[in-house]
N, C-alpha and C positions, 0 to 999 in steps of 0.2 A: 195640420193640427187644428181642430175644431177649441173656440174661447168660448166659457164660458163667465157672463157677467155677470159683475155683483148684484143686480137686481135679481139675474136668477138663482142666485145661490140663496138670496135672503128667503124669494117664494120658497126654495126647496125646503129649507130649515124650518120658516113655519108651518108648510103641509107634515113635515115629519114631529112636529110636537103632539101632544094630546090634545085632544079639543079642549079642554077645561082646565088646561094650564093654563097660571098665570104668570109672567114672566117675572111683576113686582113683588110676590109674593115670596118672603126669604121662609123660613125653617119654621115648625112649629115647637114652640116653646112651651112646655110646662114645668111651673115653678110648684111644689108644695103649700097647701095653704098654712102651715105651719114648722116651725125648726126642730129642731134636735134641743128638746130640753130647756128651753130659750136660750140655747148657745148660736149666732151671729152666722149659720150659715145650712142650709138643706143638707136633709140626709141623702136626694137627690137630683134629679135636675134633667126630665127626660125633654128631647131633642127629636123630633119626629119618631123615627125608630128607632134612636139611640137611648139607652139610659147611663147618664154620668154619674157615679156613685161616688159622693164624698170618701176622703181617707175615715177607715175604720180599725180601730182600736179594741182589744176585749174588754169591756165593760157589760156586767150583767147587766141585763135588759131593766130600764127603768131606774138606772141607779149610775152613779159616777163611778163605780168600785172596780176595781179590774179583777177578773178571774185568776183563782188560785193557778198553781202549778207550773209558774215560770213560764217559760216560753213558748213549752205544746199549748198550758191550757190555755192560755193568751191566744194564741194561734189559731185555737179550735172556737175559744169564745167567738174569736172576729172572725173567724167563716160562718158562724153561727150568724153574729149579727147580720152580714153581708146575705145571707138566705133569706132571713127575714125582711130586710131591705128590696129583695125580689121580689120573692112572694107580696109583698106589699104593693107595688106597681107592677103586677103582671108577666114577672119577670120568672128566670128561675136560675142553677146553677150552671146549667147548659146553656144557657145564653150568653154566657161572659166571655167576652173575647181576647178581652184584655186585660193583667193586672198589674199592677206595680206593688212591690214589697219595698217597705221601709224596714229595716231590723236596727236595733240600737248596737247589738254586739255578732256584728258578721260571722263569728265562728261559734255563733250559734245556728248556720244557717243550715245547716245536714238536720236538725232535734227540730226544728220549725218544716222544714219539708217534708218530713215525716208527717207530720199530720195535715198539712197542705194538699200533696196527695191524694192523700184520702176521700176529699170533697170535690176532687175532678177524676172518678174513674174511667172514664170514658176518654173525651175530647180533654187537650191541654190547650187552656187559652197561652195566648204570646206571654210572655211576664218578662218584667225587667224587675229590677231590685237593685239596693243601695245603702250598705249603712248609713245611719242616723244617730244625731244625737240628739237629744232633748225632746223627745216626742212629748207630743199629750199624755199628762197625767202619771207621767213617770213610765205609758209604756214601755214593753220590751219588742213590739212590731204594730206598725200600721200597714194596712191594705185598702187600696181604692180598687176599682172594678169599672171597666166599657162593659156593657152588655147590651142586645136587644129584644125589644121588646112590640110584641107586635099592636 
């Protein structure tokens, strides 16, 4: 049985990197240059080709107010938002890999899926979900979103 030493396993490891990698170099980080409303925290927070999207709430664009109609229109508001949130960094609705649903009242979760649906015809990203109480603002559901972005 032929040994191979640790001197050559290190040359083989760095012949197989890229020439122009750097091994100090961690992730690239972009922060927005401004918040959500001056509320304490980014609407996202992109990660090389990752984009991490804050939890989103239905609130009409430009305004604190949640969207009529209970729990769809809530629902629909905040896939709404969450597009624009895309669109905005390059992103889109097919890129989202992953979501987590907060719902305030779980057996509202069939009337909230219903229009959840709707906004991933194609591909279904992973989701986890969780009742909640006391969201933001008195909603009736929060969504965050993994996406990427190239």
């Amino acid at each position: 049985m032929k040994t191979i030493s640790l001197l050559t396993l290190l040359l083989l490891a760095s012949a197989c990197r890229a020439p122009d990698a750097d091994m100090d170099e961690g992730p690239t980080v972009q922060y927005p240059e401004e918040g959500i409303q001056g509320l304490p925290f980014s609407d996202a927070v992109r990660v090389d080709h990752m984009l991490y999207l804050s939890g989103s709430i239905g609130v009409l664009p430009g305004t604190l107010d949640l969207a009529e109609g209970g729990i769809q229109g809530q629902t629909r508001q905040t896939l709404e938002n969450i597009k624009a949130t895309l669109d905005k960094y390059g992103s889109s609705m097919e890129d989202i890999v992953k979501c987590t649903v907060m719902i305030e009242d779980i057996a509202e979760w069939s009337a909230m899926n219903e229009v959840y649906v709707t906004f991933f015809p194609g591909h279904k990203p992973a989701r986890s979900a969780f009742g909640a109480d006391g969201l933001a603002l008195g909603a009736l559901v929060e969504i965050e979103c993994l996406a990427t972005v190239q």
